[in-house]
Legacy VTK file of the C-alpha trace (Angstrom):
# vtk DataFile Version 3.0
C-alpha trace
ASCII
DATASET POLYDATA
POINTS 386 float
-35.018 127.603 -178.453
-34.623 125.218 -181.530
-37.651 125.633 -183.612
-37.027 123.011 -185.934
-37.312 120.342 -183.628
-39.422 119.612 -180.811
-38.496 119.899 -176.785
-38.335 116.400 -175.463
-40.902 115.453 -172.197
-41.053 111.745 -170.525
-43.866 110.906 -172.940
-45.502 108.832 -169.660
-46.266 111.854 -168.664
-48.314 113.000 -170.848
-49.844 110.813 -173.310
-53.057 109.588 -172.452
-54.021 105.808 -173.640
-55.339 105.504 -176.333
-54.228 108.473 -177.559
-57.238 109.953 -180.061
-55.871 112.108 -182.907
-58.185 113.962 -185.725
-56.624 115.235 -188.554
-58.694 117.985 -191.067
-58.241 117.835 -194.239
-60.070 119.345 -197.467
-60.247 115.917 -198.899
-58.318 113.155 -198.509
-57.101 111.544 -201.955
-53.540 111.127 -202.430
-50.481 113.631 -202.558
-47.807 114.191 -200.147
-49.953 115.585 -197.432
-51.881 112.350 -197.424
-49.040 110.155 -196.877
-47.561 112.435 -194.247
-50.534 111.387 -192.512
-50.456 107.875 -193.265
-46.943 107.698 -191.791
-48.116 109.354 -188.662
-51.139 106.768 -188.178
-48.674 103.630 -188.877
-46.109 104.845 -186.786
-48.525 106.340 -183.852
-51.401 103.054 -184.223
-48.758 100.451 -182.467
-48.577 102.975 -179.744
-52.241 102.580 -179.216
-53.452 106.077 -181.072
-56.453 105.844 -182.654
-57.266 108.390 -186.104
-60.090 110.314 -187.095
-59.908 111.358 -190.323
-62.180 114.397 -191.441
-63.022 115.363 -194.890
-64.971 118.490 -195.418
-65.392 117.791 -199.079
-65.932 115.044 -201.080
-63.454 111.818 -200.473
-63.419 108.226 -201.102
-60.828 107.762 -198.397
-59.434 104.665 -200.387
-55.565 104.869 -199.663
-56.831 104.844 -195.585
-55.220 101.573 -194.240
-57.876 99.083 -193.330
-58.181 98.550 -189.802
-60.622 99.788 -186.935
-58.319 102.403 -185.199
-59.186 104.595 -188.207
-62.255 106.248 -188.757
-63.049 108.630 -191.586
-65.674 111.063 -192.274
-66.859 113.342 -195.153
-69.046 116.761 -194.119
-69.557 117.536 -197.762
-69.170 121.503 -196.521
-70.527 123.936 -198.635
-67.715 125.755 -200.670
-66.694 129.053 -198.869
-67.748 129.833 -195.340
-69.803 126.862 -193.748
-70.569 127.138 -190.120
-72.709 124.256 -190.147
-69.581 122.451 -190.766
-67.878 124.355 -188.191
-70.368 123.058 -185.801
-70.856 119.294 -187.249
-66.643 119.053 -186.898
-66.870 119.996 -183.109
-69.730 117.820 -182.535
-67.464 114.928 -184.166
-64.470 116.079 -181.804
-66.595 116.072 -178.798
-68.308 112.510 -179.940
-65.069 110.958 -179.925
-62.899 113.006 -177.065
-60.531 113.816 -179.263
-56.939 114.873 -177.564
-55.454 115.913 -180.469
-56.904 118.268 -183.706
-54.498 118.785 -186.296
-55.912 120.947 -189.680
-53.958 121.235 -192.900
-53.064 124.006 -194.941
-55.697 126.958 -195.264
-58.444 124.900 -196.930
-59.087 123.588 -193.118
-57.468 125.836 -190.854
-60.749 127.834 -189.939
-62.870 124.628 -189.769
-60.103 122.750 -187.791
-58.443 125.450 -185.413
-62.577 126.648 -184.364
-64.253 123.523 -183.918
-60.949 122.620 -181.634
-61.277 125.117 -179.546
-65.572 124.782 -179.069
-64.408 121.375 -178.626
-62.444 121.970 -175.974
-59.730 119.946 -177.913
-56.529 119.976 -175.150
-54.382 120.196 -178.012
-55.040 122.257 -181.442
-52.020 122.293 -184.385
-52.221 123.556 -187.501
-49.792 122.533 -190.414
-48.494 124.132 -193.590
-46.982 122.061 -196.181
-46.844 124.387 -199.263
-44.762 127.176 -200.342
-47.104 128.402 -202.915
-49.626 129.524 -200.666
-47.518 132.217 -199.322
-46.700 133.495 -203.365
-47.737 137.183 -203.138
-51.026 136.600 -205.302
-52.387 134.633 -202.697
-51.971 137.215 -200.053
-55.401 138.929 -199.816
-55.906 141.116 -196.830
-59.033 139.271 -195.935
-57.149 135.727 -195.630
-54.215 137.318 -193.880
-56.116 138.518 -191.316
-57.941 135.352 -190.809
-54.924 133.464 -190.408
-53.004 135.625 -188.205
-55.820 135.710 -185.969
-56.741 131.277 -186.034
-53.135 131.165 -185.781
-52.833 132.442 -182.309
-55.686 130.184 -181.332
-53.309 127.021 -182.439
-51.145 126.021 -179.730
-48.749 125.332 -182.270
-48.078 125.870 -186.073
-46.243 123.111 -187.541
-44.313 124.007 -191.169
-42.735 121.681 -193.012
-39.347 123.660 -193.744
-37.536 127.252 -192.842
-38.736 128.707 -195.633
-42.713 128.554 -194.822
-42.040 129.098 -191.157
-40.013 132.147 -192.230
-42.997 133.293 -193.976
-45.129 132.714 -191.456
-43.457 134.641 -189.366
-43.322 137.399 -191.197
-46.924 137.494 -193.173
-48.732 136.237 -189.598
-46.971 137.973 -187.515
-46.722 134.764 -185.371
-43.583 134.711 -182.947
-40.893 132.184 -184.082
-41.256 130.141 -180.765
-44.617 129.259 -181.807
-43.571 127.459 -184.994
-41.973 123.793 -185.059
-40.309 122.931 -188.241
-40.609 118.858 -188.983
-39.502 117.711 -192.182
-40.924 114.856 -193.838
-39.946 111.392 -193.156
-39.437 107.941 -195.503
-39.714 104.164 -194.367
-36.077 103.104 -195.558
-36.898 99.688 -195.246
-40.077 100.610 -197.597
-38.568 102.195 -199.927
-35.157 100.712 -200.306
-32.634 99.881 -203.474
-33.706 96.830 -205.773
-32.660 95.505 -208.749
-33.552 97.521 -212.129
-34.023 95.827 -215.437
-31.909 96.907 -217.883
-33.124 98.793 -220.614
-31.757 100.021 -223.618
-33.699 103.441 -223.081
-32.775 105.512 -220.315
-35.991 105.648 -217.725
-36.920 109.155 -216.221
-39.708 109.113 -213.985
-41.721 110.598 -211.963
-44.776 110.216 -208.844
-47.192 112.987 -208.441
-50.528 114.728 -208.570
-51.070 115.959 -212.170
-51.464 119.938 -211.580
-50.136 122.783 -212.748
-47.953 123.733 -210.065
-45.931 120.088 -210.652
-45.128 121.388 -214.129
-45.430 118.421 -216.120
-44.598 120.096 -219.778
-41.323 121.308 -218.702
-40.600 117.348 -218.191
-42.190 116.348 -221.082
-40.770 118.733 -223.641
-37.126 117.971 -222.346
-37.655 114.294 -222.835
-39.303 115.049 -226.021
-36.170 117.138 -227.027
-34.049 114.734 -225.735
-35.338 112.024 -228.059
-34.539 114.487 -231.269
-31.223 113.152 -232.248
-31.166 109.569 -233.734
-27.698 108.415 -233.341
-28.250 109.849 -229.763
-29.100 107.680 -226.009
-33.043 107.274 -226.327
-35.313 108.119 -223.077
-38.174 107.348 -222.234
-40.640 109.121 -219.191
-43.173 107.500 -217.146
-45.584 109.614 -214.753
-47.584 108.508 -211.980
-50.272 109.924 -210.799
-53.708 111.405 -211.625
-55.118 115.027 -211.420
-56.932 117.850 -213.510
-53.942 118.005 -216.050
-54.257 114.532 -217.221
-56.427 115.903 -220.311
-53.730 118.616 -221.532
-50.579 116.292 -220.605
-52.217 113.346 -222.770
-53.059 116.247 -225.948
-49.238 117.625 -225.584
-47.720 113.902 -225.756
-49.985 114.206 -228.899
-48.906 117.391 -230.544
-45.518 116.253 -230.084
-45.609 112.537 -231.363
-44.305 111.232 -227.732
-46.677 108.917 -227.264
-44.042 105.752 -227.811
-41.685 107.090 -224.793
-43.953 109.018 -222.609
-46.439 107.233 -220.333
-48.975 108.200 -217.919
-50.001 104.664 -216.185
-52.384 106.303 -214.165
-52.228 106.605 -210.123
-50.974 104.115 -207.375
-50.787 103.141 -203.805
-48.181 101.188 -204.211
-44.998 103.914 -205.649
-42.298 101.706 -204.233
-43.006 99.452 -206.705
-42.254 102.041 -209.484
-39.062 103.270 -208.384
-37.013 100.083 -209.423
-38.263 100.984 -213.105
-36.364 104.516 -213.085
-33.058 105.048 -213.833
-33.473 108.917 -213.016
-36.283 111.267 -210.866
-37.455 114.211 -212.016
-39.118 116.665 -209.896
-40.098 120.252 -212.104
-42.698 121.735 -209.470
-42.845 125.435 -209.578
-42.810 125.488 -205.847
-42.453 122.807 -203.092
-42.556 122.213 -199.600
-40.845 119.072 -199.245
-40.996 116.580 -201.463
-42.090 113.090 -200.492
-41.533 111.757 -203.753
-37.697 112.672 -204.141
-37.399 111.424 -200.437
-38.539 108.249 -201.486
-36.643 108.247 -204.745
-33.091 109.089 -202.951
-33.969 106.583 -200.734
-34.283 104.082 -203.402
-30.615 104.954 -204.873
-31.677 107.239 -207.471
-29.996 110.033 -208.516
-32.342 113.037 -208.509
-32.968 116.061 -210.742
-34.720 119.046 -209.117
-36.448 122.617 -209.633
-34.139 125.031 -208.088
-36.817 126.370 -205.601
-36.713 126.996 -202.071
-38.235 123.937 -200.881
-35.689 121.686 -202.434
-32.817 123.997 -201.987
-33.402 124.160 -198.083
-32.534 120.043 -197.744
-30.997 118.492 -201.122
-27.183 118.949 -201.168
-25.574 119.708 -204.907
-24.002 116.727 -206.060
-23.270 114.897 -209.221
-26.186 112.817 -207.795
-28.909 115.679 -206.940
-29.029 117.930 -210.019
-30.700 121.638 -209.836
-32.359 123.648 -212.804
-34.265 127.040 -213.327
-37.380 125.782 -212.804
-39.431 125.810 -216.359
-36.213 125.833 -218.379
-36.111 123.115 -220.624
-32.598 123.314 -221.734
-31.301 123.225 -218.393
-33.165 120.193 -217.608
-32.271 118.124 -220.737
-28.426 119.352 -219.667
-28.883 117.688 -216.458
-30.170 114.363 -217.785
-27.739 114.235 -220.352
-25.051 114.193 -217.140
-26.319 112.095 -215.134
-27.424 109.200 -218.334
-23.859 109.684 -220.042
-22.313 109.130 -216.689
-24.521 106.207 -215.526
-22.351 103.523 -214.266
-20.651 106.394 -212.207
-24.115 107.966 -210.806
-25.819 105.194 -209.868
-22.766 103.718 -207.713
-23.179 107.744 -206.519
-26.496 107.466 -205.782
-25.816 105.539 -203.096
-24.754 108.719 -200.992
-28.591 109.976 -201.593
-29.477 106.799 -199.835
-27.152 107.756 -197.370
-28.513 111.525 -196.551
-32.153 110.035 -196.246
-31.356 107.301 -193.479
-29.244 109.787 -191.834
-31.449 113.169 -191.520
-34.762 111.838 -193.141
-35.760 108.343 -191.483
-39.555 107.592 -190.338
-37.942 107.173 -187.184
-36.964 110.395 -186.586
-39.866 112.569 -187.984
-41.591 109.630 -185.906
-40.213 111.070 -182.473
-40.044 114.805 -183.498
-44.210 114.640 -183.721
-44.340 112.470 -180.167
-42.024 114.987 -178.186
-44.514 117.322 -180.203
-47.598 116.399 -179.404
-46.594 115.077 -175.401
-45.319 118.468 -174.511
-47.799 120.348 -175.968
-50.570 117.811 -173.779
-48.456 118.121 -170.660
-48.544 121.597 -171.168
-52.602 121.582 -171.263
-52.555 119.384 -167.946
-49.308 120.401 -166.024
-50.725 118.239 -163.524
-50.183 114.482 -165.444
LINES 1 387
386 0 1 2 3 4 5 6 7 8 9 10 11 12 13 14 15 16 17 18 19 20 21 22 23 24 25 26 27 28 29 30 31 32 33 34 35 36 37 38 39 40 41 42 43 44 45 46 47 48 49 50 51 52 53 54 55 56 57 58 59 60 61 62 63 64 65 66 67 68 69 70 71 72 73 74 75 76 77 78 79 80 81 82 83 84 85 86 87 88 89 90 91 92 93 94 95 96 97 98 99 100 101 102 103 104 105 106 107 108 109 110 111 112 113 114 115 116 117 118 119 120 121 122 123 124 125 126 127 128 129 130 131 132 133 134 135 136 137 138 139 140 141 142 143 144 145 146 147 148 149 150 151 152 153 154 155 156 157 158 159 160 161 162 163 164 165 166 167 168 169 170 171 172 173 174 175 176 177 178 179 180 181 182 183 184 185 186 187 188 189 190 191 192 193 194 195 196 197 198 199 200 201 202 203 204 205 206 207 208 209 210 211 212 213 214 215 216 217 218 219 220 221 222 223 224 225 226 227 228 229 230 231 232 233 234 235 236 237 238 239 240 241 242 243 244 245 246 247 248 249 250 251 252 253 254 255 256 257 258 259 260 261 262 263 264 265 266 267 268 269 270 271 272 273 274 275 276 277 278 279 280 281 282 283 284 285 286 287 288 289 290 291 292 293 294 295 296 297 298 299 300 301 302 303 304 305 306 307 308 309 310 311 312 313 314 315 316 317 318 319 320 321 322 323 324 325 326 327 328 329 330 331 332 333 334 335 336 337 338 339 340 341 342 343 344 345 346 347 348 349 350 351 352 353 354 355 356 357 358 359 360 361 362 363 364 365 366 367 368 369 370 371 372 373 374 375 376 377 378 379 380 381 382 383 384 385
């Protein structure tokens, strides 16, 4: 069998009307697992699904689109083990006969894949969407074991690339069968090629959560470095996005007297709007599952430069329009900038092929249908009789 993509059944066979999905989440603010939800509850709500969305921790819930087919809740768990939360989550699941539980990541797995199964959930999926957490330091015996066994209570794990399903595989033990690879998905007609104003600067940008693992001073310090040579092309950066780093970002732009070509304008909802002011994306993570952002950047037109990790490796071709570096060097970075702004006129009519690969292999539509085939044969499979 194909893992990567789900077995097709007559979906009037086994979707039930409306169709009540809960998703579990750690909190809900807004980074790529976020919107991979929110592009599951605008494709899925014309259909008739309705969405619970369950924090256990604190959330304010504000990116949630505003209408009445979704619902969302915060449990305020108590950090570590909480089995009153455990309990209050399958009391929720009964309350509104939920067909569908889907947890994310480890930070709900426990909570999500239990109370599912007290529920009497018919269908219980799980979802991994980071690399990272399989990085050997965050392998302790204890969590292991707890996975592999919640794992076999799922009836299906749902990574978003080879890579993670590889290692779940191997570190849970899981059989391959049991894993469905779906990538990520973009609106095309969302995020689409417009018209950028000219600037004499070259723009480099990026759209992310400010953390560590995004790796923000690599960026930074190349654009910094970049900027050293006066008779040179001048850049300038602009980050969006909020997160715990915000403080040591702002005191490095500092320490290195960027402050009049590096900007941090804060987070937004609305990233399509900030594509059309880049001339260049930059994505430096340390380690990735898949990116949204790039996604949405190639499917803007824009060339792309990259962190040569697994999780961009797996789906970005190597062109003179999708650029790879060590990830954390900072020469190699400025060396791929430096290509793609002396070459501009050539890379941006270029680009267009990274518009190309995203309506072709990435579309909403498609990462649409792989989670309906998903979810309906999973649900005909918990009532063979439908």
């Amino acid at each position: 069998m194909n893992v990567t993509e789900p077995r097709n059944e007559p979906p009037d066979r086994c979707l039930p009307e409306p169709l009540r999905i809960a998703h579990v989440v750690f909190s809900f603010d807004y980074g790529g697992l976020e919107r991979r939800i929110l592009r599951l509850i605008d494709g899925f709500t014309p259909l008739g699904a309705e969405f619970l969305i369950v924090s256990l921790r604190h959330s304010d819930g504000r990116f949630l689109p505003a209408h009445h087919q979704v619902k969302h809740i915060v449990l305020n768990a108590r950090p570590g083990l909480d089995l009153t939360a455990v309990f209050q989550l399958t009391r929720l699941l009964k309350q509104h006969s939920i067909d569908i539980v889907h947890s994310h990541n480890w930070v709900s797995m426990l909570e999500g894949i239990v109370a599912g199964r007290l529920a009497r959930t018919p269908v219980v999926v799980h979802g991994e969407h980071g690399a990272s957490r399989f990085a050997p330091d965050q392998l302790s015996w204890k969590r292991v074991l707890a996975q592999r066994v919640l794992a076999r209570l799922a009836h299906a794990i749902i990574p978003v690339n080879e890579n993670i399903r590889d290692r779940i595989v191997d570190v849970w033990k899981l059989p391959a069968e049991r894993c469905t690879v779906i990538r990520n998905g973009v609106d095309t007609e969302k995020f689409a090629p417009k018209p950028r104003p000219r600037k004499k600067a070259f723009v480099v940008g990026s759209v992310s959560r400010l953390e560590r693992i995004k790796n923000f001073p690599c960026l930074i310090k190349a654009v910094h470095a970049l900027n050293q040579y006066p008779k040179g092309r001048q850049y300038e950066l602009i980050i969006v996005g909020e997160g715990s780093e915000r403080n040591s970002l702002e005191k490095l732009i500092r320490d290195l007297g960027a402050a009049s070509y590096v900007q941090l304008p804060g987070g937004s909802d609305s990233p399509e709007e900030w594509y059309s002011q880049f001339d260049a994306y930059v994505n430096c993570s340390y380690s990735e599952g898949m990116s949204n952002t790039v996604l949405e950047a190639m499917a803007c037109g824009l060339p792309v430069v990259v962190s040569d990790v697994a999780g961009h490796r797996e789906w970005i071709p190597e062109t003179s329009t999708s650029l790879f570096f060590t990830s954390d060097s900072v020469v190699e970075l400025c060396d791929a900038l430096s290509t793609i702004s002396l070459n501009e006129t050539e890379q941006q009519a270029g680009a267009w092929n990274n518009r190309h690969l995203v309506e072709d292999k990435f579309s909403n539509v498609s990462f649409l249908k792989f989670y309906r085939d998903l979810y309906c044969r999973l649900y005909f499979e918990a009532f063979p009789g439908n």
